[in-house]
N, C-alpha and C positions, 0 to 999 in steps of 0.2 A: 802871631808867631813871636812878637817880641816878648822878651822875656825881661832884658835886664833897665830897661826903663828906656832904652833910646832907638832913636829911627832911624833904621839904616834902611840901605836899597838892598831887594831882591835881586839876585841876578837873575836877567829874564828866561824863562824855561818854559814853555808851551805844556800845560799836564791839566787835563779837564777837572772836573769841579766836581765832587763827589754828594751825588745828589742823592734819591731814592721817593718813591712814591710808597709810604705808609698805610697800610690795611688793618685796623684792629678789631680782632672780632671779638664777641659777646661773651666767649669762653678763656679769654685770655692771651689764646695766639696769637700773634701779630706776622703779617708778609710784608716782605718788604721788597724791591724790582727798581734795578736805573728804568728810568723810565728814555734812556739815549738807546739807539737799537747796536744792536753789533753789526757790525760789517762782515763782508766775506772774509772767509779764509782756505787755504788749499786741502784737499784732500790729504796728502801726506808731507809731512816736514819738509822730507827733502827735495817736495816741490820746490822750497827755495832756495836751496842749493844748486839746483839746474837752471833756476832764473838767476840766481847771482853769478852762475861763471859764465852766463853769457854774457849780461850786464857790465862786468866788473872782475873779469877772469884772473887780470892781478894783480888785485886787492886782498891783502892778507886774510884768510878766517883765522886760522887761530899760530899761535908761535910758543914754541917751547926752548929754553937751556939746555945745550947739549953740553955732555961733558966737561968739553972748556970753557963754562960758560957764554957762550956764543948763544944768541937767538937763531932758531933754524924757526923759518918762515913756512907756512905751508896755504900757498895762495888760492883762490875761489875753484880756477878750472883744474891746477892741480889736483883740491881735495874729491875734485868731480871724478876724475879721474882715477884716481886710488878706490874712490868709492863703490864705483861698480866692477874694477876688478876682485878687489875683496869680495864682494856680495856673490859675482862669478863662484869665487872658491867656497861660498857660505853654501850654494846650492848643486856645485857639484858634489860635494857631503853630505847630500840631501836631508840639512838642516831647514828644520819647520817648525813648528808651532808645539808639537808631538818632540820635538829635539833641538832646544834654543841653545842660546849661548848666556855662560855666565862668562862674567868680569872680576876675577877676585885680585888684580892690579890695580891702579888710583887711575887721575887725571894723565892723561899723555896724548899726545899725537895718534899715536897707534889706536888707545883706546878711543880716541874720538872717532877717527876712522871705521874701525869693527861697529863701532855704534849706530854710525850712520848707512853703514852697507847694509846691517841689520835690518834697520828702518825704510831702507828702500826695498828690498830684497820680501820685504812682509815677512819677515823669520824676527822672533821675541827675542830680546838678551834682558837680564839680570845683572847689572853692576850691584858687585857687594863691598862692603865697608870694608877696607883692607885688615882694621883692626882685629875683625874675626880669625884670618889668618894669623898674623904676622905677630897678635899680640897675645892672645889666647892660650892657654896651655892644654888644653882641652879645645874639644872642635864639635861640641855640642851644637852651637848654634847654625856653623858652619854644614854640619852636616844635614842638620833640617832642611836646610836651603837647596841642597842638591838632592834629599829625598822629594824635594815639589819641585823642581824645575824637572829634573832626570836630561839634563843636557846630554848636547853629542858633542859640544865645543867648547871648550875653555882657556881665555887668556888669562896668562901669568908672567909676566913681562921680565920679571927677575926672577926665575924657575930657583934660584941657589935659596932667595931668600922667601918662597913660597912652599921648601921641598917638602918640609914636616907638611904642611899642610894638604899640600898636594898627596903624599902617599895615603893620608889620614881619611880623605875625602873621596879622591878622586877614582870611579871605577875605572874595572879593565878597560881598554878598548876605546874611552872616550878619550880624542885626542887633546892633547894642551898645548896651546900657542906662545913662545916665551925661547927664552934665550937657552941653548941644546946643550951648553957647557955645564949647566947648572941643575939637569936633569938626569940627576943621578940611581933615580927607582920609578922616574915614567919620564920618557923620550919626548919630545919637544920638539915643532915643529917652530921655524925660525918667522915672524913676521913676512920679511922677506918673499917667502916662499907664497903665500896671500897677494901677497901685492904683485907675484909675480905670473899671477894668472892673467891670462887674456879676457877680457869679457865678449860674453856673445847675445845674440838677441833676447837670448833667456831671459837676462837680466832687467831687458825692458818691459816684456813679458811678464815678470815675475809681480814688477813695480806699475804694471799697468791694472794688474790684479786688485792692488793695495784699495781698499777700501775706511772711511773712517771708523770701521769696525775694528780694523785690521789691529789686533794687541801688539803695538809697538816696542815697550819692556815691561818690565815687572821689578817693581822698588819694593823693598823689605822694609816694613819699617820697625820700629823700637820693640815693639812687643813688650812696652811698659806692663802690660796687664798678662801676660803670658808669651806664647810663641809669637816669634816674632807673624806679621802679616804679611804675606803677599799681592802686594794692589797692582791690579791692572792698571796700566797705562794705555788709551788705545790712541789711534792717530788723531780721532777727532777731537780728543782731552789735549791732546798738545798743541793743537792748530789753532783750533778755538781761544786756550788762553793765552799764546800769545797775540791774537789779536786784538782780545783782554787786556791786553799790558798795554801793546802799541795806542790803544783806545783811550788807556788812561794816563801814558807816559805817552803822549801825543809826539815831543819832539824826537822820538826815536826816527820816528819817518822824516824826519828833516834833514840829519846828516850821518851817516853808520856809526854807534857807537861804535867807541872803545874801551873795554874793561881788564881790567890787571885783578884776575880771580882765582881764589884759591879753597872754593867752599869746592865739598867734596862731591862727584858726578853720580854717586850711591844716594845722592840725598837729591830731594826735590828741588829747595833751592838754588843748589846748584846746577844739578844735570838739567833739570826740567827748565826754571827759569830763566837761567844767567847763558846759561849754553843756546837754551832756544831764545831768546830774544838779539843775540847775536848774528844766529843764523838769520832768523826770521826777517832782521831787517840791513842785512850786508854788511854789517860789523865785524870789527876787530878782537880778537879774546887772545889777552895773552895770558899763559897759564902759569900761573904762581905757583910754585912748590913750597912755599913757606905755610905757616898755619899759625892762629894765636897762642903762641907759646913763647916765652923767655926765648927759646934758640930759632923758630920759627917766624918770629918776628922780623929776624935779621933779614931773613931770604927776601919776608915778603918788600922790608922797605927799601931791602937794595932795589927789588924791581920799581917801584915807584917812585925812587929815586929816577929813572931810566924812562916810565911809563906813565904819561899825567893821564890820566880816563877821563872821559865824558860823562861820565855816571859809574858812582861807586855803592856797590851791594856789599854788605856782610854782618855779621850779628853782632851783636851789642860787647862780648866779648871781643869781639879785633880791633872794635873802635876803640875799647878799653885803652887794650895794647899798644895801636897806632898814635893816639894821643901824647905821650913823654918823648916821642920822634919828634912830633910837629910843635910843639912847646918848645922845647930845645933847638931847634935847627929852622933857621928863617929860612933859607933858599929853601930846603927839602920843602918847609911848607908853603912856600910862594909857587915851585912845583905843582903840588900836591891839587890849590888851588886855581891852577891857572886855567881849565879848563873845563872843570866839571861842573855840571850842571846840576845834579842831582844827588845826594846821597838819601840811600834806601836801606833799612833796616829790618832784620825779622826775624823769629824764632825764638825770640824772649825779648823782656820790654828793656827800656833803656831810661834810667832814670833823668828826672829833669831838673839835676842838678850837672850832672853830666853831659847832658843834651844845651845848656846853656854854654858850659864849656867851649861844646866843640862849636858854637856858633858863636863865638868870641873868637877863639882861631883862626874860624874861616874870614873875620870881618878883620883882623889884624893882618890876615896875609892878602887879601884880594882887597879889600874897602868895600865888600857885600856881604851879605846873607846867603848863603847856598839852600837850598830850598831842601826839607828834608819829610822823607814818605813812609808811612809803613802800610800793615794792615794785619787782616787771619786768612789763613788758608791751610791747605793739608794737603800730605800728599794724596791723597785721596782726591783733591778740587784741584790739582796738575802743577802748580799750589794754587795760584793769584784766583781768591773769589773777594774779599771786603776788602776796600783800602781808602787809606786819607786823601786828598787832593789838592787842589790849585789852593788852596785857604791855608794849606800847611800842616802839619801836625805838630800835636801837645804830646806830652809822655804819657803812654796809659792809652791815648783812643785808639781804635782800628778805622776807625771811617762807615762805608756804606759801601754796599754791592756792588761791584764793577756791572759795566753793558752783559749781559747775557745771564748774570746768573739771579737766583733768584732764594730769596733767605727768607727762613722760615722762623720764627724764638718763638720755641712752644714749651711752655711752665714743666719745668721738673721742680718739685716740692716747692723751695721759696725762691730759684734761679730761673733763670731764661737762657734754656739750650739753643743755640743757635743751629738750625737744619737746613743745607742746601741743594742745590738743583739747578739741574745748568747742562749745555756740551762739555764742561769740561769737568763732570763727575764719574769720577770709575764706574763700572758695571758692576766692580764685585772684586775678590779674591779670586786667583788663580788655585786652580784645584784644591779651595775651602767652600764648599758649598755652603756649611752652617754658617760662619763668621757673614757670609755675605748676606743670607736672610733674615742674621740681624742687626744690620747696618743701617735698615733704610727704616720710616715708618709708609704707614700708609697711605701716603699720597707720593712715595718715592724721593720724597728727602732723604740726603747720607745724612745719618746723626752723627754730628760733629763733637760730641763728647764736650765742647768748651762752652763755659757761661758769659754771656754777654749782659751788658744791660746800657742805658741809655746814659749819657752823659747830662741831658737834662729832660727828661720824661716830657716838658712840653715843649722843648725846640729840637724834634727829631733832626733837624737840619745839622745840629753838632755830631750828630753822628754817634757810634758807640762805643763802649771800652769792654775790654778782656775781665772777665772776673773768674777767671778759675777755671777749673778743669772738674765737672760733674761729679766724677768718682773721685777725685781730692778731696772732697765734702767730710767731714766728717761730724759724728757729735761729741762730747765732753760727758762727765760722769753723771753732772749735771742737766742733762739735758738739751745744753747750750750746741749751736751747728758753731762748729767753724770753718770758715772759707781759706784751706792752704794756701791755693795757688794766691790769693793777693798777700795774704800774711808771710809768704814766703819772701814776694817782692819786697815788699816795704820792708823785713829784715835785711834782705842783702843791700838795699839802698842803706839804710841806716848805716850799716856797718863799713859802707863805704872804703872796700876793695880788701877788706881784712879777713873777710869771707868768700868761697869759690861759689859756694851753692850750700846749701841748708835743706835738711829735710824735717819737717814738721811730723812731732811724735804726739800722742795722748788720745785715739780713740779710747771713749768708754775709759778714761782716767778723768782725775778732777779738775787739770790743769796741763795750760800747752807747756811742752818742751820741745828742744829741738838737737838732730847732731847737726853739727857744722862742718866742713871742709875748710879747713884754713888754706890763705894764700899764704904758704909759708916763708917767701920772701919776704911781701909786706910785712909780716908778723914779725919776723926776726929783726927785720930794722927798729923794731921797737925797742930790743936790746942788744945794746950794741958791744956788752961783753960777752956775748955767745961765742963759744971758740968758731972758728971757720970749720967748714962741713959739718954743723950741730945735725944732728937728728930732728926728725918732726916730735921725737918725746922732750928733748929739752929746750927745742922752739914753745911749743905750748904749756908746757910747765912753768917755763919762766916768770916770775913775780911778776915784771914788768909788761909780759904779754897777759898778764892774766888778770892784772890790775886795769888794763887798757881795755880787753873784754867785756868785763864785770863792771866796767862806768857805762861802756854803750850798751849793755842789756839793760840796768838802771835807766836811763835815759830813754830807753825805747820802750820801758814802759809805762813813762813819764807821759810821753806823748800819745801813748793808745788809752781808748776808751773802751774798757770791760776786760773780761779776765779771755773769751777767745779772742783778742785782739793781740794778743803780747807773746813773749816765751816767757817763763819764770823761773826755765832751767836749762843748763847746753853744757854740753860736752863738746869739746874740741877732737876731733876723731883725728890719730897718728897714722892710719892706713890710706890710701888710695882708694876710689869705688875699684871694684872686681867686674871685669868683662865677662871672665868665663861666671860667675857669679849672677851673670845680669844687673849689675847695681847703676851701670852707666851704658847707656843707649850708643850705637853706632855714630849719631852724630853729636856723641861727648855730653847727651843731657843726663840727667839722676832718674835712676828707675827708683822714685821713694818707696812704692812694696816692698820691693826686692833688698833695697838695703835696709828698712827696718823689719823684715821679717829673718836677716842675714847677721846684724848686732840687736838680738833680741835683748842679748845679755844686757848691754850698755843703756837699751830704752827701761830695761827693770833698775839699772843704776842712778836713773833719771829722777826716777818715784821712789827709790830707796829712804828710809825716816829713821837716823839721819841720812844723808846722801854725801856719797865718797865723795875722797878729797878733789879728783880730777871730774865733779861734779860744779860748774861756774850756776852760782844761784843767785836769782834777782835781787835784792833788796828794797825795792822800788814800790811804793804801793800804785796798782792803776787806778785810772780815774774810771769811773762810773756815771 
């Protein structure tokens, strides 16, 4: 784990040792299995939530900022309690599986609750990415989602600020849960009114039913490749991997986390991980309404100012952001460090140039090393199926199989697909029968669409790294493959924070290009005669930002070896990706189809001879 030449101390954290028992067969495939067994786990989630309000009745689960920013606490036998009243009101509605509920509100109190009355109750819900609503001008996507669910119930917690969306979407007759002032063209039934049912034996009845069949929610995901997907979640996908987690983050069961989080409950690692590993093991969540953003930063580090965690999750972007807070301000970071054990990463890699940083940080503010974890999963595998372990992680690996699941890398052309199998692999799609027949092969592996390969082909013990995404593959005019998903990384590392994300252009052309997303903060600080509120046309125009570009393309393809290893061309893109467009995913990543089949024109500007001025071109010969 050391990186910058000196030995510091680990702070000590109890996290098993990411092993695996290797099978290579004659045709190429390779199996891979922890050879550690898994332990029990409970039938339905919220088995644990009835074990913890006996346990621990008040001990906070989760705590939200109420208006005046005050934390309003919401403790174990309270959320017990709420929880089977709601569920009451879920099944006097005679909401079932035939009639679920969607969520098209964010993180809240509220929402957690419906979620979990949900999940006892055996009745599905759908949390959708608020963005679909709120940000959308167009409700394409939005609408698909409510053509496959066909709910009888929907929350919307700020009806004023869901109305468009709500009139656009929502049918006659299905009620919506949300605040009655702001329901202006469909009537609104107040929270309130939910929580103020009585519960009856039903509810025990209902939740005695639950079996680990029982389809729990249904996560939508990117639909990078077309319509978005609908994946089953069933109970035994969540129960299973968080005993997955607890297996492999051992000191969970030592003392209940606590986490200050604000990754989205639509998405896996959020709702699925971060929410169930709190519950799972009598933990604290408090929920952050900040996000990594210039103004969303603020919220989250006032709470962390306020909130030291035991274990901190979130993607490589917030550590981004979080980073010039903890640089800057000793106490906040002496905070920040005084008690966590763990930081966990995932959803895109984190370079280790960055990852040295932040363990120079943590060793200036505590005098240790914080121990730091990733791996691959999907929301399909509930996520947590491969991860690093007690040894640490490097930038770039994933690790090895957690206890129970089991991996498959079976040869697509010159890669190694990674396919798994486990309790905690969906069944399938919710009313997609085709997408789900072709998910699996034939021994009932999910094809996990990502390429993996071995960090040292003969110390399988180092475990594996990420190499790209299958259908990212592309070839060149020349015949040459190129691997996006890593040449994408290694650009935005290169360019080191000057770039948001890049998308790689040049099927069936002679050579890579690429558009870029400028960080156009960073970018502008490069010139610093920009009037104040410049445009993104006269941030990227600027001599100075373009001279600053056009050395690190140069330079970056100094250091690559062969012509698909580089870009030799990029444009600076002055627009935003497009939601209703599909250019950027629910949870903020690049649909690259979608945005190069969407600026066709500018990928033709790319290979244009000569090529326009707001064309930035290598000058750099690669090496060979």
């Amino acid at each position: 784990m050391t990186t910058t030449g000196r030995s510091t101390r680990v702070r000590p954290v109890r996290v098993a040792k990411a092993v695996a028992v290797v099978d290579r067969r004659p045709d190429g495939t390779t199996y891979l299995r922890n050879p550690n067994p898994l332990g029990p786990y409970p039938v339905a989630l919220t088995d644990r939530l009835v074990e913890w309000a006996q346990r621990a009745p008040g001990r906070t689960l989760a705590a939200q900022r109420d208006a005046h920013g005050e934390w309003q606490h919401m403790a174990y036998a309270d959320a017990l309690d709420r929880v089977r009243r709601v569920a009451q009101a879920l099944l006097a509605r005679g909401l079932s599986a035939q009639r679920p509920v969607v969520m098209l509100s964010g993180n809240s109190l509220a929402h957690l609750v419906l979620a979990l009355a949900a999940k006892h109750a055996g009745i599905p819900y759908a949390p959708i990415a608020p963005a679909y609503s709120l940000q959308a001008r167009e409700f394409d996507a939005l609408r698909f989602v409510f053509d496959q669910m066909q709910p009888g119930l929907v929350l919307a917690e700020d009806t004023t600020a869901f109305q468009r969306a709500l009139a656009a979407v929502v049918p006659a007759g299905v009620e919506v849960v949300g605040s009655p002032s702001g329901a202006t063209g469909h009537p609104a039934t107040p929270f309130e009114t939910l929580l103020g049912t009585a519960a009856s034996a039903e509810v025990e009845r209902a939740h005695a039913a639950v079996t680990g069949d029982t389809v729990a929610k249904i996560l939508f995901t990117s639909g990078s490749t077309g319509r978005p997907k609908a994946v089953i979640n069933t109970q035994r996908m969540l129960c299973s991997n968080q005993e997955m987690i607890r297996t492999a983050m051992a000191f969970l069961a030592d003392e209940p986390p606590v986490i200050c989080d604000w990754l989205p409950w639509n998405h896996t690692f959020g709702g699925n991980h971060n929410v169930g590993l709190v519950l799972y093991n009598g933990g604290t969540l408090y929920i952050d309404e900040g996000k990594p953003t210039p103004d969303g930063m603020a919220i989250t580090v006032r709470n962390l100012r306020e909130i030291a965690p035991t274990a901190y999750f979130n993607v490589p972007r917030g550590y981004e952001m979080l980073m010039p807070y903890l640089k800057r301000d000793a106490a906040f970071r002496r905070h920040f460090f005084s008690r966590v054990k763990l930081l966990f990463y995932a959803a895109a890699g984190l370079g280790q140039r960055f990852w040295d940083e932040l363990r120079d940080v943590a060793i200036d503010a505590c005098g240790e090393e914080i121990m730091m974890m990733t791996g691959l999963g999907a929301t399909e595998s509930s996520p947590y199926a491969l991860s690093t372990g007690s040894d640490g992680a490097v930038s770039g690996r994933i690790g090895l199989p957690v206890p129970g699941v089991e991996v498959k890398l079976s040869p697509v052309g010159s890669k190694l697909e990674a396919r798994l199998r486990g309790p905690n692999i969906t069944p399938g799609f919710f009313r997609q029968p085709e997408l789900t027949a072709a998910a699996f092969d034939e021994e009932g592996f999910y094809k996990l669409g990502d390429a993996v390969r071995w960090v040292d082909d003969g110390d399988t013990s180092l475990g594996l790294v990420f190499d790209g995404r299958i259908n990212e593959d592309f070839k060149l005019s020349t015949g040459t493959w190129v691997s996006a998903g890593p040449l994408r990384v290694k650009f935005l590392q290169h360019f080191g924070g000057l770039a948001q994300d890049v998308v790689i252009a040049a099927p069936d052309r002679p050579f890579v290009t690429g558009l870029a997303f400028p960080a156009l903060d960073a970018c502008a600080a490069l010139a610093p005669d920009l009037p104040a509120g410049a445009t993104a046309e006269q941030i990227v125009s600027h001599p100075a930002v373009r001279a600053t570009i056009s050395a690190l393309l140069d330079d970056f393809a100094r250091e690559q070896t062969g012509s698909a290893a580089t870009v030799a061309r990029l444009i600076l893109l002055t627009t935003r990706p497009s939601l209703d467009a599909r250019e950027i995913t629910d949870k903020g990543s690049l649909n690259q189809k979608a945005v190069l089949a969407n600026r066709a024109a500018l990928v033709d500007d790319l290979y244009a001879d000569p090529p326009p001025p707001h064309v930035i071109v290598s000058g750099a010969r690669v090496r060979r």
